[in-house]
C-alpha positions in Angstrom: -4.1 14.6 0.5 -3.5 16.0 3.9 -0.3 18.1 4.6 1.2 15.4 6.7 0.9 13.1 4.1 2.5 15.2 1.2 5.7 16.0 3.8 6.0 12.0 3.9 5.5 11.1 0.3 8.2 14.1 -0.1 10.8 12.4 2.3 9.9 9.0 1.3 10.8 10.1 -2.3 13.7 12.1 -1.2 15.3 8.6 0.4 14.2 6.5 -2.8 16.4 9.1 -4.8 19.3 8.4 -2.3 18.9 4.9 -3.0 18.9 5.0 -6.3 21.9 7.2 -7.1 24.2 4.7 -4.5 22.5 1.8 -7.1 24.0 3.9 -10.2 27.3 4.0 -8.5 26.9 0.4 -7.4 28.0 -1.0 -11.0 25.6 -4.1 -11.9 27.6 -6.8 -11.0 27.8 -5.5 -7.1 24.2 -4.7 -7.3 23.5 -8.0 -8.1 25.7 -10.0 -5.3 24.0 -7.4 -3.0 20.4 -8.3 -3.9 20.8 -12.1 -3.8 22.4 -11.5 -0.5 19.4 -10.3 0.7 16.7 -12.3 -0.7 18.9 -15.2 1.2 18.4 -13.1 4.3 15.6 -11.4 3.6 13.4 -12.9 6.4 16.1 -12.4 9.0 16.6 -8.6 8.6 12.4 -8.6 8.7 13.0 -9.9 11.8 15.7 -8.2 13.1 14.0 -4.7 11.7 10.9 -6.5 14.1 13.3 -7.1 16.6 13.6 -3.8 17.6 10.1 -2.5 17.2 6.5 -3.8 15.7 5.8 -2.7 12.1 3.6 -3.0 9.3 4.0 -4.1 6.1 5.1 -0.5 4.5 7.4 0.5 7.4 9.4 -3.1 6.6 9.4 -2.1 2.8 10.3 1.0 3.0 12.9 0.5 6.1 14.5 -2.2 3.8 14.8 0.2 0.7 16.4 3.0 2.9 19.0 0.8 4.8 19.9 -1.7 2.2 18.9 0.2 -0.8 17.1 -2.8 -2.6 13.1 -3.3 -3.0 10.8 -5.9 -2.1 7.1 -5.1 -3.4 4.3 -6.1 -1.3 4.0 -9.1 -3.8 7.4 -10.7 -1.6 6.9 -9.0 1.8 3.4 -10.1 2.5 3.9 -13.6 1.9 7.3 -13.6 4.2 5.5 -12.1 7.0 2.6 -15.0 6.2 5.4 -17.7 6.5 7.2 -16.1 9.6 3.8 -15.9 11.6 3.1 -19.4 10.6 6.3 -20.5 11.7 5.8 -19.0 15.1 8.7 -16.6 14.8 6.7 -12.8 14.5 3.0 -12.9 15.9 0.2 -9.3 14.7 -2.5 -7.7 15.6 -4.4 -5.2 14.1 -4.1 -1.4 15.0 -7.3 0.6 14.9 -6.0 3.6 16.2 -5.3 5.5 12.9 -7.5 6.7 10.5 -6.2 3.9 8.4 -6.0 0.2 10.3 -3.1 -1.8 9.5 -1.8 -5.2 10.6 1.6 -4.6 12.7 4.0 -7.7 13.1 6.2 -8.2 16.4 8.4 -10.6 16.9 7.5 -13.5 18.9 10.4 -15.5 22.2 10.9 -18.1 18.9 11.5 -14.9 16.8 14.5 -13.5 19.4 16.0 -17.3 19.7 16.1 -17.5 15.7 18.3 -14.2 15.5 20.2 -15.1 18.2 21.0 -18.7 16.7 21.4 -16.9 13.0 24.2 -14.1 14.6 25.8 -16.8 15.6 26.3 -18.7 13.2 26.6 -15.6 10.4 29.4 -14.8 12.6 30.7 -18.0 12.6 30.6 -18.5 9.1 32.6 -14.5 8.8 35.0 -16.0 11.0 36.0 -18.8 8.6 36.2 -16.1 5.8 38.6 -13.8 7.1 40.4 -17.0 8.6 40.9 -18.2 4.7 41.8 -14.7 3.7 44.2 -14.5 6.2 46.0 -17.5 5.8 46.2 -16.6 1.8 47.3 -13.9 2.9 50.7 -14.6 4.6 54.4 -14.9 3.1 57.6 -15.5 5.1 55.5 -14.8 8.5 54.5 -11.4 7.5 50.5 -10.5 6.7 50.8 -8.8 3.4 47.5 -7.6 2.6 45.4 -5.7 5.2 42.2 -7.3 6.3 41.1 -3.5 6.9 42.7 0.1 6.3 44.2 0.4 9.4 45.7 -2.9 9.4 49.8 -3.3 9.2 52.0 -6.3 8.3 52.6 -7.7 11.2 54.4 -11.4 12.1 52.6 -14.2 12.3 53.3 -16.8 14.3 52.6 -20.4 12.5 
């Protein structure tokens, strides 16, 4: 194994024991909500990951574990990106450059208008969340619980 490849196996380990410490703290009913969160989403952070440069197959896995602290083997990845091509939505090409070739996805114009549509409406749907927990929220006019930490009681006005 060449020296460049040890000094990536070590950070790559490094960041999978990061993960899995946050996990331990996580508590396994939170981990749980957060992992069926993202299998429900799963194919629009691959595209939004692809949104902002082409990857392969390991740089998605990898970039998933490290920002969201869950895995998806190859075994769930491969077949989403399958699907998502098929669909018209990320588009590859093999690169033959490295010593290694690999297949790197991009996203395709459908890809973009998909993300756009899903922000959207994610937002949307966050909108009509805090909107509930507001209005539970409020006695005699005043907002009693902040929505964040910096939030005050403040009046309302019905």
């Amino acid at each position: 194994m060449s020296q460049e490849r040890h000094i990536v196996y070590a950070v790559n380990n490094l960041t999978v024991q990061r993960v899995n410490k946050k996990a331990a703290k996580m508590g396994p009913k939170n981990r749980e909500v957060q992992n069926k969160l993202m299998k429900g989403l799963l194919d629009l952070v691959i595209l939004q990951f692809l949104n902002s440069k082409p990857m392969h197959g390991y740089q998605i896995i990898s970039s998933i574990r490290k920002n969201f602290g869950v895995y998806f083997g190859p075994s769930t990845i491969y077949p989403l990106l399958n699907s998502l091509e098929e669909k018209g939505y990320i588009k590859s090409q093999w690169d033959l450059t490295n010593e290694r070739p690999r297949k790197v996805y991009e996203l395709t114009k459908e890809g973009q208008s998909l993300l756009s549509f899903t922000e959207n409406s994610l937002n949307h749907i966050c909108r009509k969340i805090s909107n509930i927990a507001i209005s539970k929220s409020i006695v005699n006019g005043l907002l009693q619980k902040p929505i964040c930490s910096t939030a005050k009681a403040v009046a309302v006005k019905e």
